[in-house]
N, C-alpha and C positions, 0 to 999 in steps of 0.2 A: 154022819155025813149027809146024808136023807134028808135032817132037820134042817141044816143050813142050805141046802138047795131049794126045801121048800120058805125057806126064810127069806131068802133073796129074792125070790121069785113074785111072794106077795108085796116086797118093796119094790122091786122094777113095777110091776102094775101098779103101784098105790102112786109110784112116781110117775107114770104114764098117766094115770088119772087127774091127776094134779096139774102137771100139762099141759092135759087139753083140755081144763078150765080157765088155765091162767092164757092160755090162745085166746080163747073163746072171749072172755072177760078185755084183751086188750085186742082185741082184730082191727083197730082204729088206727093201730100202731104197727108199722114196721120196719121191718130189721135197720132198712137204709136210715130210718129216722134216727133210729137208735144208735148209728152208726154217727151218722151227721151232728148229732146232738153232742154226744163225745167228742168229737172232732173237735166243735164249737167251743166245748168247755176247755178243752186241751190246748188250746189259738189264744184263747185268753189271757193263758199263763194263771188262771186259779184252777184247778182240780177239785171238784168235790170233796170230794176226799181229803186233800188240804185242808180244808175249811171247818168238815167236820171232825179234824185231828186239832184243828185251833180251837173249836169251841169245846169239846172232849176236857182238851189242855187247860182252860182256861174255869170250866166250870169246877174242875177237879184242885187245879191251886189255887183259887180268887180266897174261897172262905179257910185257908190258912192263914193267907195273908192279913184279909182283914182282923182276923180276930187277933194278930200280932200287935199287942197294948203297944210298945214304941213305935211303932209306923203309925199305926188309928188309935189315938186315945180316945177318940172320941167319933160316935155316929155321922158329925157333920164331915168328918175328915175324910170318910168312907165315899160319903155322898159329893165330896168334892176330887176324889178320884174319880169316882164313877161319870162326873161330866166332866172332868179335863179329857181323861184317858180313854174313855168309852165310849163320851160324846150322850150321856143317858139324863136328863133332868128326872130328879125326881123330887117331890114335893114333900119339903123338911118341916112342914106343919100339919102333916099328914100326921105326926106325935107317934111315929111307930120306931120298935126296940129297933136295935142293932143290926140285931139277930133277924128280924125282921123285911129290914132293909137291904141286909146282904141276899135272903132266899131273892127279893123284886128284881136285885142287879142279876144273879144266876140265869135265872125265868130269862129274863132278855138275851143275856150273851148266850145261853143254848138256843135260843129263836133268833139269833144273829143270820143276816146272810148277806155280810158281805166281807172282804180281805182287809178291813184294818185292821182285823184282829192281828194279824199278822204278827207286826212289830212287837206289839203288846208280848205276846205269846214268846216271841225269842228274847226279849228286853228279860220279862219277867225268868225264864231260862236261866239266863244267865245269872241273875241275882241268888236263884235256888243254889244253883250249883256253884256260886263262889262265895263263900265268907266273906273273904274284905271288902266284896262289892255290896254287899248286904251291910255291913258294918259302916260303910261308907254314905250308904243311902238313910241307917237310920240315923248318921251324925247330920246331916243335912237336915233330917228331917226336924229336929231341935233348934233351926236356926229361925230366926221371927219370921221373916219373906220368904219362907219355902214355898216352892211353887212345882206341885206334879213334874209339868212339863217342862221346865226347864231342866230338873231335878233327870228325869230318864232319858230328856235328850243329852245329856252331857255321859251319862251314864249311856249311852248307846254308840258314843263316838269311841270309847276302848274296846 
């Protein structure tokens, strides 16, 4: 019993120390800011939080996705999601793997900071968790004039 009183006791002070460094360190800043800054973000309609739940979301299914041979046979198909859907140019004479080009797309959407992930994120959702919507998209995707975006907006209206 003894042990664990003197246990807790070096943690309240090791957390009271800790404390009044992280005061110390932001004294620039206070509480009302902190308060008003929230506020801000919450008047927006995007939440931090949200956002980094989208990119979490989106870094974690993207490289299933691509590496799925009937959606991307190929590097360039990857590279032309990535600037329909992501809005990301990235330079296809750069001569880099697949494999390569999906970690460049990652890098960016975890350094993403703004809400059109959004869509993406619930669009892609929905394809995870329904088979015939998945089965659906990769029958489109075998058609000549497949086109991303036309492709998930049509798929966003069911």
């Amino acid at each position: 019993m003894m042990m664990k009183q003197n246990n807790k006791q070096k943690r309240i002070l090791n957390f009271m120390q800790e404390l009044s460094w992280l005061t110390e360190n932001y004294k620039d800043i206070s509480i009302k800011d902190v308060f008003r800054q929230l506020q801000d973000t919450n008047d927006s309609g995007m939440t931090a939080g949200k956002l980094k739940t989208d990119t979490k979301y989106l870094v974690g299914v993207l490289p299933a996705i691509f590496q799925d041979k009937e959606l991307f046979p190929k590097k360039e198909d990857i590279l032309e999601f990535a600037k329909q859907e992501l809005g990301m140019e990235l330079n296809i004479q750069a001569k880099r793997s697949k494999i390569e080009y999906i970690g460049s797309i990652l890098c960016k959407v975890a350094n993403e900071n703004s809400g059109k992930l959004e869509q993406l994120v619930d669009t892609l959702d929905m394809l995870l968790n329904n088979e015939s919507k998945m089965a659906e998209l990769k029958r489109h995707r075998q058609e000549p004039n497949f086109s991303w975006n036309e492709t998930i907006a049509k798929l966003r209206e069911f």
